[in-house]
TIGUKE-427765 format. One line per 8 residues: number of its first residue (from 1); their letters; for each residue x, y, z of N, C-alpha, C, O. Coordinates in pm, 1 decimal. Layout:
residues N
NUM	a	X Y Z X Y Z X Y Z X Y Z  ...
end
This chain:
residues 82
1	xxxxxxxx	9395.9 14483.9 14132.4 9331.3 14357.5 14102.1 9326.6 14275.0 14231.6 9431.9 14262.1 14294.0  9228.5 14225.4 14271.7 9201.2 14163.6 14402.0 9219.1 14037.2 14339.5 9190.0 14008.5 14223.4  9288.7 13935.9 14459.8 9297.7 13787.0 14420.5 9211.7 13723.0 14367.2 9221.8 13710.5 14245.1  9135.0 13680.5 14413.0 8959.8 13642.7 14321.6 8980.4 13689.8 14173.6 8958.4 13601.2 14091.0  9016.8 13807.1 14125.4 9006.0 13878.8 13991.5 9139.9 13764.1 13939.3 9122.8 13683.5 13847.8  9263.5 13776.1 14012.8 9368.8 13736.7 13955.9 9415.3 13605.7 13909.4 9493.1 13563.1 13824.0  9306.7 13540.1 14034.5 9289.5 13382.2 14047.1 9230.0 13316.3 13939.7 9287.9 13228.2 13876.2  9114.0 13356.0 13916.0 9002.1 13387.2 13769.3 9051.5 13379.1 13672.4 9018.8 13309.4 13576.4
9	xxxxxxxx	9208.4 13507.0 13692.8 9277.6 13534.9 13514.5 9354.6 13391.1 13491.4 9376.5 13323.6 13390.8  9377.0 13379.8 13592.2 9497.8 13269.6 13610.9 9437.7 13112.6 13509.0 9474.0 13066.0 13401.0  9352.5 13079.0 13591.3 9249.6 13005.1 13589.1 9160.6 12972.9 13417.5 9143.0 12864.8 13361.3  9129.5 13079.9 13383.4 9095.0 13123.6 13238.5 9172.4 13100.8 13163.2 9158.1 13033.3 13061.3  9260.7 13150.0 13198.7 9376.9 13130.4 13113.4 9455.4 13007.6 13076.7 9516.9 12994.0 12970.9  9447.3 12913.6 13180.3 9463.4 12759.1 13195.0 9376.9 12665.7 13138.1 9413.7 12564.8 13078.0  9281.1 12694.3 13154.1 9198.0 12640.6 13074.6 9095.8 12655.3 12916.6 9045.6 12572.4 12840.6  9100.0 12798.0 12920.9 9072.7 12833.0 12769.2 8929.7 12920.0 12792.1 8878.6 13000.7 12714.5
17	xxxxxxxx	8874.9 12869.1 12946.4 8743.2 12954.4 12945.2 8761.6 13060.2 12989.4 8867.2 13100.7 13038.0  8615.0 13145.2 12973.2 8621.8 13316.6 13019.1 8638.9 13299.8 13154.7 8617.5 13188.6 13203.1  8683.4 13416.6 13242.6 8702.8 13368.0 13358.4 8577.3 13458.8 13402.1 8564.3 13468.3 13524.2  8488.1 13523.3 13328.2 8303.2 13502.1 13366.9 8251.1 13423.5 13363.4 8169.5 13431.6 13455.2  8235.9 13315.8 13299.4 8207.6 13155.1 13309.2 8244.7 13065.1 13443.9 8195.2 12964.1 13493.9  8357.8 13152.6 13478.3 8361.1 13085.7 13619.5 8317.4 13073.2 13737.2 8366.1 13169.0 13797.3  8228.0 12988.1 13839.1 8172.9 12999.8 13913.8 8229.4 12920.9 14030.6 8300.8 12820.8 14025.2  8178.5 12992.7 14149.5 8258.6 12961.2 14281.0 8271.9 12821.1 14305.8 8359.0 12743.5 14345.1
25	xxxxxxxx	8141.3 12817.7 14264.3 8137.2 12635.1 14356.3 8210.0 12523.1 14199.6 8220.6 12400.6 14205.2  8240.3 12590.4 14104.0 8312.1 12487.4 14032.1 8397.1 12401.9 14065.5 8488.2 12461.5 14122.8  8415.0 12303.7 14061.0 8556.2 12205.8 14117.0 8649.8 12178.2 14018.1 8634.1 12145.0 13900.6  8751.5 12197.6 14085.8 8871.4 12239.2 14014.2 8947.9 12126.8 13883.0 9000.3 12148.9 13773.8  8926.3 12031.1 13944.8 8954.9 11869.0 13854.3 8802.2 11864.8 13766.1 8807.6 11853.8 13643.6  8644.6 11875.8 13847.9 8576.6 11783.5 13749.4 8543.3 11858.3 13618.8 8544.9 11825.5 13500.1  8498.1 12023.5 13716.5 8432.2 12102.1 13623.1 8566.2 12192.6 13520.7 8572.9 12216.5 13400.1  8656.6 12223.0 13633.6 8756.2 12309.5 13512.1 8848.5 12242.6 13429.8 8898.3 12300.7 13333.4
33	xxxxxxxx	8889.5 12071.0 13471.2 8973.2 12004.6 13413.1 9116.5 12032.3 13473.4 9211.2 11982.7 13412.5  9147.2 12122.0 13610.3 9231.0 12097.6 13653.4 9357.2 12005.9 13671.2 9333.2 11909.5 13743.8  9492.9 12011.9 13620.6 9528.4 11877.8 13619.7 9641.6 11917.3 13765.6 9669.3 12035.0 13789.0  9687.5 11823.4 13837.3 9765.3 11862.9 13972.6 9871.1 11964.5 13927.9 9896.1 12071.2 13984.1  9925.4 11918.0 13825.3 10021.7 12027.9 13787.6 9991.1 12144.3 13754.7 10076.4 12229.9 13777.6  9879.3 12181.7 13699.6 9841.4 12287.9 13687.1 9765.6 12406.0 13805.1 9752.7 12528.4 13807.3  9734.2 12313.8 13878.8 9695.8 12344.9 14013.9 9833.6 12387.2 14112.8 9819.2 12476.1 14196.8  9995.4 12302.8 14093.2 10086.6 12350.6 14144.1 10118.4 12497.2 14094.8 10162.2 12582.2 14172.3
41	xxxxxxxx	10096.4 12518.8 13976.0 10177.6 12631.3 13891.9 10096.1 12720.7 13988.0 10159.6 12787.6 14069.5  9944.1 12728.9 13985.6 9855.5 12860.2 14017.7 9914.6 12834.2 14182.9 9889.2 12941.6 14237.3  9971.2 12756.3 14272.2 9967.7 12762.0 14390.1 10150.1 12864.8 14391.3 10192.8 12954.6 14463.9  10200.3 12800.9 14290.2 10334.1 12850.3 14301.8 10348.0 13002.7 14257.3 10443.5 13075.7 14284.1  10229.2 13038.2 14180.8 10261.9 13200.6 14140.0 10178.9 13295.7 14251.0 10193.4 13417.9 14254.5  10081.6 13214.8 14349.6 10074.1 13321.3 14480.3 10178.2 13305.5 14611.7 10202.7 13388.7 14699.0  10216.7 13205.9 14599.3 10312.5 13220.2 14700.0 10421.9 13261.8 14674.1 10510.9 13280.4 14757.1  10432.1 13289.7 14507.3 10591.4 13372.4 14530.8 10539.3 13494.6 14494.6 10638.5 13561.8 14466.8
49	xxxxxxxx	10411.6 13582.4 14474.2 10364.5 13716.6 14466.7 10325.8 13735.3 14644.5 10387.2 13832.0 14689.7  10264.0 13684.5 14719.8 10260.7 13712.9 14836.3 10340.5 13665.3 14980.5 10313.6 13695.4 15096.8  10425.9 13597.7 14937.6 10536.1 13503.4 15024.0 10456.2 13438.1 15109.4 10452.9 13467.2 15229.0  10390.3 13351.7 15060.8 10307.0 13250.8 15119.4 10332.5 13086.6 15080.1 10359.7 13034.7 14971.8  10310.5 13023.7 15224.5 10313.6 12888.8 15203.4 10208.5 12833.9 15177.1 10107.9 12880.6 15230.5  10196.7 12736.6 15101.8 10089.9 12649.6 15129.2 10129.2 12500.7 15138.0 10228.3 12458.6 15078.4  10047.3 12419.1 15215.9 10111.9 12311.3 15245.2 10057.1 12178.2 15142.0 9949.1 12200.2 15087.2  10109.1 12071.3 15118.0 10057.3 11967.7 15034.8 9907.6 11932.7 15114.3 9802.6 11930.5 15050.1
57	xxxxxxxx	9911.6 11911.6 15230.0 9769.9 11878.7 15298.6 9673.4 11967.9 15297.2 9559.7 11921.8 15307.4  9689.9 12135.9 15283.2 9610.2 12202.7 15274.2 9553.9 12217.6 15091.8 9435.6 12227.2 15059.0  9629.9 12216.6 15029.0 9600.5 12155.1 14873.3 9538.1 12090.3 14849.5 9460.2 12104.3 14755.2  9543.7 11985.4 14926.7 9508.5 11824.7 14906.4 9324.8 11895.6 14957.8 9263.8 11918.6 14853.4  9280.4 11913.0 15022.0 9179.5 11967.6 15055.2 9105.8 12075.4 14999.9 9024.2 12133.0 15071.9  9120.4 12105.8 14898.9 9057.2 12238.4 14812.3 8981.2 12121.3 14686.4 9029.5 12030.2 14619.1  8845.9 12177.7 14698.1 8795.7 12106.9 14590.0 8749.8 12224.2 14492.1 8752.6 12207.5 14370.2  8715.9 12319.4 14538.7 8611.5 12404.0 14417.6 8708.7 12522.1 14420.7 8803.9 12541.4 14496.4
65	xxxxxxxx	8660.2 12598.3 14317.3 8768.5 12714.7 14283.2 8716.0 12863.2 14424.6 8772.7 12971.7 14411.7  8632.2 12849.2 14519.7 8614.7 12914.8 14609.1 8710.2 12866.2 14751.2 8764.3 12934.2 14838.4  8704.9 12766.0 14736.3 8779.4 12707.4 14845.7 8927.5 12732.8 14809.9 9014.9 12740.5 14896.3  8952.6 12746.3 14667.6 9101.2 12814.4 14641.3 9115.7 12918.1 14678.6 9218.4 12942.9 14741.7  9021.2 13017.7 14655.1 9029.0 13136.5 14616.0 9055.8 13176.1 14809.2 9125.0 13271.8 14843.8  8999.3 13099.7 14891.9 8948.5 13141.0 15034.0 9095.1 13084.2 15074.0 9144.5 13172.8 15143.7  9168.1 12999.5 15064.6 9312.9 12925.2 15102.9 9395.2 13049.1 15095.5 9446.0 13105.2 15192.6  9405.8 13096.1 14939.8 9470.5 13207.4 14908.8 9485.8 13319.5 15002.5 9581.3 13359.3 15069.2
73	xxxxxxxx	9350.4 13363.7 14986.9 9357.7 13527.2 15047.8 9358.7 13498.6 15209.3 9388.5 13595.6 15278.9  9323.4 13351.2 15288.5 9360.0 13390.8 15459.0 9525.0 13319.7 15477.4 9577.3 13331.5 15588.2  9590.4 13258.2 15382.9 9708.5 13271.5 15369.2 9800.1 13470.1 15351.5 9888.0 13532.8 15410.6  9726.4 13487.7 15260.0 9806.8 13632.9 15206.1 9771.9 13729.0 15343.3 9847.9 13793.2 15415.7  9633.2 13711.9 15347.0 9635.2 13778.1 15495.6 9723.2 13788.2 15652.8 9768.7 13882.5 15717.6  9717.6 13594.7 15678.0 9793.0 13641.6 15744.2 9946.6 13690.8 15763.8 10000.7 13725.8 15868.7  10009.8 13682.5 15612.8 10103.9 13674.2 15602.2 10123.1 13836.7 15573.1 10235.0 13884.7 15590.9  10042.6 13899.0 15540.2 10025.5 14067.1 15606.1 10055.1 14087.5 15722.9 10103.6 14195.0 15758.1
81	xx	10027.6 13970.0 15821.2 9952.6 14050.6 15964.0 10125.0 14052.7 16033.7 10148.3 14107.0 16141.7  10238.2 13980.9 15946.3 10360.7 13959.5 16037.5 10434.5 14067.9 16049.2 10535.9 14066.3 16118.9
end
């Protein structure tokens, strides 16, 4: 399962929709109903599956569920590359 797929389940699952309904440029608060906490949980279950940080300022800067999805995987990446 590639992150994007997992992010999706995650995501779907938080909110009640299909995670085919989901589209990149959705934003995470207007269109999915994101609430911060729920946005911590999905930040807290990739960084403890890929031992990745993410920082409050880089959070603070994600508006749409692509811009999550893109935080994610060049975090997990580089955290491969060590």
């Amino acid at each position: 399962m590639t992150i994007d797929d997992e992010l999706r389940a995650i995501v779907a699952k938080t909110t009640g929709l299909q995670a085919s309904d989901l589209a990149d440029e959705d934003h995470v608060h207007d269109h999915l109903g994101l609430s911060s906490l729920d946005l911590i949980a999905v930040y807290g279950y990739f960084e403890d599956k890929y031992e990745i940080s993410i920082s409050d300022s880089e959070a603070d800067e994600v508006l749409t569920l692509l811009q999550l999805q893109q935080l994610i995987q060049s975090k997990a990446a580089a955290g491969s590359q060590c």
